[in-house]
C-alpha positions in Angstrom: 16.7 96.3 29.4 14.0 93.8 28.1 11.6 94.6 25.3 11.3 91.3 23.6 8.2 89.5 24.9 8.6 86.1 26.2 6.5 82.9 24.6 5.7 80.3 26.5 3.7 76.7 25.5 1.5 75.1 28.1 2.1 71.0 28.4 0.4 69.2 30.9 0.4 68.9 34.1 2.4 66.4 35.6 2.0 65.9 39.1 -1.4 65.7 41.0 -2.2 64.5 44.5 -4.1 61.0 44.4 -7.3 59.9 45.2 -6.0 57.7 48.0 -2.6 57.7 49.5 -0.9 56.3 52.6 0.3 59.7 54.0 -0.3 62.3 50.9 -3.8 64.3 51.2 -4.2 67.2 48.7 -1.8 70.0 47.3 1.1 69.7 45.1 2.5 73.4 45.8 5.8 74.8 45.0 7.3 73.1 42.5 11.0 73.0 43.0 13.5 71.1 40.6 17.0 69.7 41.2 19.0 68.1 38.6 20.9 65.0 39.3 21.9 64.0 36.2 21.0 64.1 32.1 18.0 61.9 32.3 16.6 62.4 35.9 15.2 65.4 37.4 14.2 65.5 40.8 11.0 67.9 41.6 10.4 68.7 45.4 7.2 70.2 46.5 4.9 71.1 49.1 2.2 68.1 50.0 -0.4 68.5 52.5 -0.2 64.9 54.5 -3.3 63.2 56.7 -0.8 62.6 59.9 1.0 66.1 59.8 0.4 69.1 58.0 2.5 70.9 55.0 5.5 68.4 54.5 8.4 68.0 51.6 7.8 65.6 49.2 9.6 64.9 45.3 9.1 62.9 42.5 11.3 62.3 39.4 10.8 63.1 35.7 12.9 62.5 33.2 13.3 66.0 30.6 14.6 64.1 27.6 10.8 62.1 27.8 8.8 64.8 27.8 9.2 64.8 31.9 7.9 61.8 32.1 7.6 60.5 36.1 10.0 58.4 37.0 8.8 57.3 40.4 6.2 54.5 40.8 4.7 57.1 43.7 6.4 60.5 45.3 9.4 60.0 47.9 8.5 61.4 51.6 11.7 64.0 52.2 10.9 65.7 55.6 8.0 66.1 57.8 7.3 69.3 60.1 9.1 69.2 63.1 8.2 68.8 66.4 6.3 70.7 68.8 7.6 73.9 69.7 10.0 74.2 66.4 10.0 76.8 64.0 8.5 74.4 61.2 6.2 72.4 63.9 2.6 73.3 61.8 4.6 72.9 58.2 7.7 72.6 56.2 7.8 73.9 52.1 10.9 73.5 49.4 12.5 76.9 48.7 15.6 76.5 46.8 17.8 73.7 46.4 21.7 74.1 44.9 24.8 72.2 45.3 27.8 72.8 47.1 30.9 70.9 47.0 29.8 67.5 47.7 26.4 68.4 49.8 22.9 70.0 48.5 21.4 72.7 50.3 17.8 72.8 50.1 16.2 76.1 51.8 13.0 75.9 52.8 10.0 77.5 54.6 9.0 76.6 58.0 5.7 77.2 59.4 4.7 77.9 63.1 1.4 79.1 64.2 1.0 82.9 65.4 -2.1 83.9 67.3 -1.9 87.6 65.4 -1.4 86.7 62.1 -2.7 83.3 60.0 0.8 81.8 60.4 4.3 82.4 61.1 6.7 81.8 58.4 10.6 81.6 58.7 13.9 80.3 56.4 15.6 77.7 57.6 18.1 75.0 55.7 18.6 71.1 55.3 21.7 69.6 54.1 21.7 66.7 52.0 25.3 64.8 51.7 23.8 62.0 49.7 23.2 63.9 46.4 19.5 64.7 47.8 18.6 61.3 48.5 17.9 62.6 52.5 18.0 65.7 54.5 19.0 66.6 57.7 18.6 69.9 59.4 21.9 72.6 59.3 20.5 74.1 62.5 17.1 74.2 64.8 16.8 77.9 64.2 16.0 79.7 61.3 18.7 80.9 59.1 16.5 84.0 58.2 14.0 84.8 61.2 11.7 87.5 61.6 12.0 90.8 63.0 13.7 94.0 61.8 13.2 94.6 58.4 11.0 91.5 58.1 8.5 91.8 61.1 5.6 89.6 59.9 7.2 86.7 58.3 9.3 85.8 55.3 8.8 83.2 52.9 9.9 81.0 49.5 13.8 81.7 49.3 15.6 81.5 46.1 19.4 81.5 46.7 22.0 81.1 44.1 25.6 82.1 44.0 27.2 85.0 42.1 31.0 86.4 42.8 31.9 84.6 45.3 28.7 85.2 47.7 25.9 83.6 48.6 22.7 85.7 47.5 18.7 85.1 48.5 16.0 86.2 47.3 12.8 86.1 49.3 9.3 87.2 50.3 8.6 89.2 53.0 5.5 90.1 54.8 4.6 94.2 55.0 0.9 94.4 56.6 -1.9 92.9 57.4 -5.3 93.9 56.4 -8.3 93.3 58.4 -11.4 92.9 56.2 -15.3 91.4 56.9 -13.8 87.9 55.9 -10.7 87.8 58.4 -6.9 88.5 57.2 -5.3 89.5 54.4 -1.7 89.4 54.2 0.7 92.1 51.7 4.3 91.0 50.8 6.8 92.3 48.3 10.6 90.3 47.8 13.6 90.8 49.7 17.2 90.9 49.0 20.2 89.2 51.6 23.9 88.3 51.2 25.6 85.9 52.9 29.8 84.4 52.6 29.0 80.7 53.7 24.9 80.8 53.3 24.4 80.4 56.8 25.1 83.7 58.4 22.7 86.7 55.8 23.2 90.2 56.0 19.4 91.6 54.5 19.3 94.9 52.5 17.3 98.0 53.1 16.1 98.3 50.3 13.2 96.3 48.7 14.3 94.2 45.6 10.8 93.9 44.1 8.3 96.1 45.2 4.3 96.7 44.8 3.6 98.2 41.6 0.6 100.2 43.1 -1.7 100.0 46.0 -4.1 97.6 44.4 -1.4 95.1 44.5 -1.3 92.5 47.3 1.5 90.0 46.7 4.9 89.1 45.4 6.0 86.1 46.2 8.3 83.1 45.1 11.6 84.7 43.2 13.4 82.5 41.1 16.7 84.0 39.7 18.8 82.7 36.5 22.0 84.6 35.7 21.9 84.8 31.7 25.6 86.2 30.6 25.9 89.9 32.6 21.8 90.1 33.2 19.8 88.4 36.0 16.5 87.3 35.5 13.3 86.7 37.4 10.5 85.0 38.1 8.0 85.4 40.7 4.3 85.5 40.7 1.8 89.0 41.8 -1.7 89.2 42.6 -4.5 91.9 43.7 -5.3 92.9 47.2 -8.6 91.6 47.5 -10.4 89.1 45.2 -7.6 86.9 44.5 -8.9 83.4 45.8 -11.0 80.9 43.8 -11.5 82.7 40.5 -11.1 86.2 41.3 -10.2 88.6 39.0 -7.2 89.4 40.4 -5.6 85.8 41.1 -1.7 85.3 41.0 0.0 85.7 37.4 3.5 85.1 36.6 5.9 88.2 36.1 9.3 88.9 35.2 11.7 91.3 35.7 15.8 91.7 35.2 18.7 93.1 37.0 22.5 94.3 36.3 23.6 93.8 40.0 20.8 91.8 41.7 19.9 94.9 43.9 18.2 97.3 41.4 15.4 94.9 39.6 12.8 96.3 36.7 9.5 94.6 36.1 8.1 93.7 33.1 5.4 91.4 33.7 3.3 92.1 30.8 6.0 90.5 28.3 4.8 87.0 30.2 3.0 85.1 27.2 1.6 81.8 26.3 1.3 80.6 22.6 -1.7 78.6 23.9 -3.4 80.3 26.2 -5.6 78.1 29.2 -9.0 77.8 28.4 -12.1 78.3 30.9 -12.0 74.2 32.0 -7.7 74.4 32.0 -6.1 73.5 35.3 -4.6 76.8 34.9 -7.0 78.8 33.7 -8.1 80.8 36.4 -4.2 81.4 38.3 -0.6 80.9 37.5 1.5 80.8 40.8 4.8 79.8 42.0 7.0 79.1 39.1 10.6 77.3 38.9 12.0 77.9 35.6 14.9 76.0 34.5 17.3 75.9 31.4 18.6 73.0 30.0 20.6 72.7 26.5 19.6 76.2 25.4 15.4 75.2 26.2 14.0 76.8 29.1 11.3 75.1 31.2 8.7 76.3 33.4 6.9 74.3 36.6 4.4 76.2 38.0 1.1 76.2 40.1 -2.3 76.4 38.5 -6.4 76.9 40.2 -6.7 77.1 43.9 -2.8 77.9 44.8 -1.6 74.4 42.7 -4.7 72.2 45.1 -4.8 69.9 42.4 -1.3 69.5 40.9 1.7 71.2 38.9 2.7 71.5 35.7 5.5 72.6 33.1 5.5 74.9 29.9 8.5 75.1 27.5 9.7 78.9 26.5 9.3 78.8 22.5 9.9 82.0 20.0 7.6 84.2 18.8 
């Protein structure tokens, strides 16, 4: 397994909400890229609109220009859904691949619980107009809770290996009542499907909490790089996570021979320019997408306050 470390340069950000917008509010969460052709890169994401709440939204860059944006101002993809429907309070990008002729983008759907801050299930759009729009594969979840996954489960990553269908995802363990309200432990998932609607979930945990100080594992994104898979995801503490705590989300890595049996090695995660105390990413790193492209690899990720103000990229360099 791993023992090189890997090198990363922080560029810019490159998407933040707007001062004033017809329908976008604040947040530019989960960055989630989809490439439709040499020159044009399509990045969903998670906005937080003034008429609904968390909704799909994308812009395009272009990753022969730097990622320069593409779009005068960010495309509307799907709003949450009506009352009563698993994704009525809020709707987030998961993963997005291509299938034949039609795009499947998973995605989290949001519903509110009275026990828990909110309810979170998989579901699945299908797009068979290269991404352009979206309609819904079904008004159920594909993955729902219960059973191994009692509390909710989150940020799917599915990509395709021997045949199968295979998803990664985030699943919540236990709540934790504290003097402030709720705090929420998850640790990622593993599932297997033949046509990616139908998922059979594994027993065992894929990647787990590396002690009892840690809180959260969340947002798995898998590359397969010749016989070795590799992961992303980001981690944070139990408590004192928020604003500028101490123990906000970092980015981690891990790798796997068979997708099942995963080891961590988060500490290899470096940046040959490291964010300063004003950098929009100075106090967290959170929800990356990393994506290779003529033998560079790219990062989007989150930065302060859970990606609030924006997203942006970093380019994997050597040592």
């Amino acid at each position: 397994m791993s023992s090189d470390f890997q090198f990363w340069h922080r560029e810019r950000m490159i998407c933040r909400p707007p001062v004033q917008h017809e329908w976008w509010q604040n947040r530019a969460q989960t960055p989630l890229v989809f490439k439709q052709s040499k020159r044009r890169w399509r990045i969903f994401f998670t906005a937080l609109s003034y008429q609904w709440h968390d909704c799909i939204a994308a812009i395009d860059v272009d990753p022969m220009d730097n990622m320069r944006v593409l779009t005068d101002k960010p495309k509307l993809i799907m709003k949450p859904g009506s009352a009563g429907s698993f994704h009525n309070l809020g709707i987030a990008p998961g993963s997005v691949l291509r299938i034949g002729a039609r795009i499947y983008l998973y995605f989290c759907g949001i519903k509110p619980r009275t026990s828990i801050p909110h309810h979170a299930q998989i579901g699945l759009l299908i797009s068979d107009d290269n991404g352009q729009t979206f309609q819904h594969y079904s008004k159920e979840p594909v993955i729902a809770t219960g059973g191994l996954d009692p509390l909710f489960v989150t940020t799917p990553h599915v990509c395709c290996l021997n045949g199968e269908f295979h998803m990664w995802y985030a699943s919540g363990t236990e709540i934790i009542a504290t003097n402030t309200g709720q705090e929420l432990r998850y640790n990622i998932r593993h599932a297997v499907s033949n046509d990616g609607f139908t998922w059979r979930r594994d027993k065992q945990v894929a990647i787990d909490f590396k002690n009892d100080r840690e809180g959260g594992v969340v947002c798995p994104r898998v590359i397969q790089q010749g016989n070795l898979l590799i992961m992303w995801y980001c981690y944070r503490g139990r408590f004192d996570y928020r604003d500028d705590g101490k123990n906000s989300y970092r980015i981690g890595y891990a790798e796997s021979k068979d997708g099942y049996n995963w080891q961590r090695f988060d500490e290899q995660v470096r940046y040959k320019n490291p964010a300063g105390p004003t950098a929009w990413d100075y106090h967290m790193q959170c929800y990356p997408c990393v994506v290779s492209s003529n033998d560079e690899a790219y990062m989007f990720y989150c930065g302060n306050e859970f990606g609030y103000g924006g997203f942006g990229f970093a380019r994997r360099v050597a040592k």
